[in-house]
N, C-alpha and C positions, 0 to 999 in steps of 0.2 A: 149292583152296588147301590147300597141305599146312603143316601146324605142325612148328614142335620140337619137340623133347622137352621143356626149358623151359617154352614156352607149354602145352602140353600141362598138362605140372604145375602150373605157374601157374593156367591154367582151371579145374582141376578142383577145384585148394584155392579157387578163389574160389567156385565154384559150390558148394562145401560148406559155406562160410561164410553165404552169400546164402542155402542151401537151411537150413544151420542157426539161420540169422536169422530166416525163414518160422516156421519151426518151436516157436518163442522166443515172436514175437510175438502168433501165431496162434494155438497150443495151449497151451503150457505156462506163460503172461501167465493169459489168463482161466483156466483150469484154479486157477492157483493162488489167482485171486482168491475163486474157489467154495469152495475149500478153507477160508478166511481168513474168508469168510461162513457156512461151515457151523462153520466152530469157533467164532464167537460169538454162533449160536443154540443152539448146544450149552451152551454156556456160560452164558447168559440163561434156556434151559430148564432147564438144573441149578440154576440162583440161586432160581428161582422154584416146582421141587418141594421145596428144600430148606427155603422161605418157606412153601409149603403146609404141609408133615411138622411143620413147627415150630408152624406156625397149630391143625393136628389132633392135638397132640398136649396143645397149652395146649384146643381144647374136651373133648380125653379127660378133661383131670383136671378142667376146671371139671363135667363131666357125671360124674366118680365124689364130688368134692366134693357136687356136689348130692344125689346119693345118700346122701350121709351124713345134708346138713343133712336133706333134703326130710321122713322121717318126725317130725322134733322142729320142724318147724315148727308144727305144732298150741300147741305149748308158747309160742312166740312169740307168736301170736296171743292166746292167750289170758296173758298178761301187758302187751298194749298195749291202752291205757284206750279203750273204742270212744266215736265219738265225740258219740253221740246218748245215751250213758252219764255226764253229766258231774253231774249231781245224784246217782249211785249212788257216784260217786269221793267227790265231798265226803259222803254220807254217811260214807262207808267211815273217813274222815282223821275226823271227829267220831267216831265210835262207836269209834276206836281209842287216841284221846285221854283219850274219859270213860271206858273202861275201863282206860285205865293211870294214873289220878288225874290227868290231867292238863289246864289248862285253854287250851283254843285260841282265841288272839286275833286270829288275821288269816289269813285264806288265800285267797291270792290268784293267780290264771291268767296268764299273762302272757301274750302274741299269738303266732300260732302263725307257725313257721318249718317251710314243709313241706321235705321230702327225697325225695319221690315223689312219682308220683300218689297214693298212699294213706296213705302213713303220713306224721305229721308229728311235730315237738317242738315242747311247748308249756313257758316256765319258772314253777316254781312256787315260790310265798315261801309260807314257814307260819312264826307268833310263836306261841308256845306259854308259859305259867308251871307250874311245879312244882318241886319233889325233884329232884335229882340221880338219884335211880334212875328217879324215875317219867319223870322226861327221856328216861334209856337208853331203858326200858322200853317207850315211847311210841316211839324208833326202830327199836328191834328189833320189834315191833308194826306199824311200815309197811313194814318191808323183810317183812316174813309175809304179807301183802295178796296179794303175785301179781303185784303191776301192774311193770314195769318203771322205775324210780326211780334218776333217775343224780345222787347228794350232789355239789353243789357245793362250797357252801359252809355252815361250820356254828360258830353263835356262841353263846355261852353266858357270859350274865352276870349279875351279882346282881339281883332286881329291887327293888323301892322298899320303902325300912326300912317294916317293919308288917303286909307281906302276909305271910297264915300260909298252909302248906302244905294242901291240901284232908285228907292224910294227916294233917295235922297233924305228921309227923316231921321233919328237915331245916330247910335254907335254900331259898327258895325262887329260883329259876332262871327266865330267862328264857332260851327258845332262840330260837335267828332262821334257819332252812333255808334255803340255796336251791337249787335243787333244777331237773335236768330230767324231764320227764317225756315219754312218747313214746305216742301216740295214732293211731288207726286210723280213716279213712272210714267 
């Protein structure tokens, strides 16, 4: 069976078509899907070292911060009231009272709110009467202790006509502290 020239041509653009439809669906379809999957592990893989980089770079600095803290933490420690220490505290609050004239009427612990496993905040009330100075003097006197001592709150008011000063100078003052304090297992 002989063709035209026509059919001829006809056949051959069909067969090019058919053959470049093969070609279409067979290789360059899934090809391209690989391509479309490797670019968004690509891409998942870049989001997730860029997540690591960032992750190692916040432990860098928390690991050269600690560097800094880590030798002054002796100093820490020994500013938090330990907590088998709690008769050497109230001594400490009495012997810094009667050495600044002053007389301490109430000092009292409040329940402890921990923040670790080891350390906690316990709040502290002290009433105190004296001087105006012997007052100051009496807090300059605690913030000297060492211990860590965080001033709340601080009131100071006349106390009752008649009471004389132990200095005998001044009016005599009544303080009311309240105060956190921070303690150790």
């Amino acid at each position: 069976m002989k063709l035209s020239y026509q059919s001829k041509i006809f056949l051959s653009a069909l067969f090019f078509l058919l053959a470049s439809g093969c070609l279409i669906v067979f290789l360059i379809m899934p090809a391209a899907d690989n391509i479309r999957n490797i670019e968004q592990k690509t891409a998942d893989q870049t989001a997730q070292v860029e997540k690591d980089y960032a992750e190692g770079q916040s432990l860098k600095k928390v690991a050269d911060n600690l560097k800094i803290i880590e030798p002054r933490l002796g100093e820490l420690e020994k500013a938090l009231i330990k907590k088998d220490k709690v008769s050497d505290f109230a001594s400490s609050l009495e012997e810094t009272a009667l050495k600044n004239g002053v007389t301490l009427e109430d000092t009292t612990l409040g329940a402890e709110t921990p923040f670790s496993d080891y350390y906690f905040k316990i709040p502290l009330t002290l009433r105190s009467n004296g001087n105006f100075k012997s007052q100051i003097d009496f807090l300059i006197g605690l913030e000297s202790l060492g211990y860590y001592i965080n001033f709340k709150t601080l009131e100071l008011t006349t106390a009752a006509p008649g009471q004389v000063p132990s200095s005998g100078v001044g009016k005599i003052l009544t303080m009311r502290v309240l105060a956190d304090t921070y303690w150790q297992n």
